[in-house]
C-alpha positions in Angstrom: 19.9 4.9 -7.8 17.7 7.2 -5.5 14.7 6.0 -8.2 15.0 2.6 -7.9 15.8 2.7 -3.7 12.1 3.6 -3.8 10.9 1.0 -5.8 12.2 -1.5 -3.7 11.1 0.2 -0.6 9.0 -1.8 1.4 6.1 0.0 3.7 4.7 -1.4 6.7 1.2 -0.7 8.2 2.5 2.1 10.6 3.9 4.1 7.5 0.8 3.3 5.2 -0.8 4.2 8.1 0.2 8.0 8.0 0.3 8.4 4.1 -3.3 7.1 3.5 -4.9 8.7 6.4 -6.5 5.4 7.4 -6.0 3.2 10.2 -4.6 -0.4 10.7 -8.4 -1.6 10.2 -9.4 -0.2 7.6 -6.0 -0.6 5.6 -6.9 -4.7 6.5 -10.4 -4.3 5.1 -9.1 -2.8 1.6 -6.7 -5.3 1.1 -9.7 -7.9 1.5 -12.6 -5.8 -0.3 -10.7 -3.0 -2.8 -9.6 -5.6 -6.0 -7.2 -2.3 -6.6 -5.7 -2.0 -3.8 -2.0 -3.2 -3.3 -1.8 -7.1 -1.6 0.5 -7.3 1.1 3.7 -9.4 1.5 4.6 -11.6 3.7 8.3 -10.5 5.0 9.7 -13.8 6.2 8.8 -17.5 5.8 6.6 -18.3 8.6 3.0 -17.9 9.1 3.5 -15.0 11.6 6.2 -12.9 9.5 5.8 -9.3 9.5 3.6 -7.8 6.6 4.7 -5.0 4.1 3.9 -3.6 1.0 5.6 -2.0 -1.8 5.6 1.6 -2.0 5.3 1.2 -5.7 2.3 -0.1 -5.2 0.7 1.8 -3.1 2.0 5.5 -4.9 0.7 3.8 -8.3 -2.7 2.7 -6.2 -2.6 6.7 -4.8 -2.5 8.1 -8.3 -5.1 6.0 -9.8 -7.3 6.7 -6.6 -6.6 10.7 -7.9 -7.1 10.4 -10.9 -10.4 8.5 -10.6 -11.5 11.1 -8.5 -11.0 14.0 -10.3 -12.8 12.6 -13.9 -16.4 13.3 -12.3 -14.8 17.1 -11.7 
C-alpha cells in the first residue's frame, strides 16, 4: 500500500522546491524549456487551480537526471 501511496502522491512547488534544490523560477522555466522534465497538473477545474506534480514523475525525472550524469564519469 505504502508503494502505491507514493505514486499517487502529488508534489506542489514548495516541496519540489526543497528536493530539487531549485527555486519556484526556475522549476517554471524547466517545465517550459526541459522536454524531460515532468508537466504539471492543474489541481481543480478553473483557470487559477493550484498546480502539482506527481512524485512519480519527478523521482523517475531525478534518476534519469543521475544517471545521465554519471555516463560521462
Amino acid at each position: 500500500m505504502v508503494g502505491n501511496q507514493m505514486k499517487n502522491r502529488i508534489l506542489r512547488y514548495s516541496d519540489l522546491e526543497t528536493q530539487l534544490g531549485m527555486n519556484r523560477v526556475t522549476i517554471w522555466r524547466r517545465t517550459r524549456t526541459d522536454p524531460t522534465f515532468p508537466r504539471p497538473i492543474r489541481l481543480g477545474n478553473s483557470r487559477n487551480a493550484a498546480i502539482g506534480f506527481l512524485a512519480e514523475e519527478i523521482e523517475a525525472w531525478i534518476a534519469q537526471q543521475a544517471a545521465t550524469a554519471r555516463v560521462g564519469r
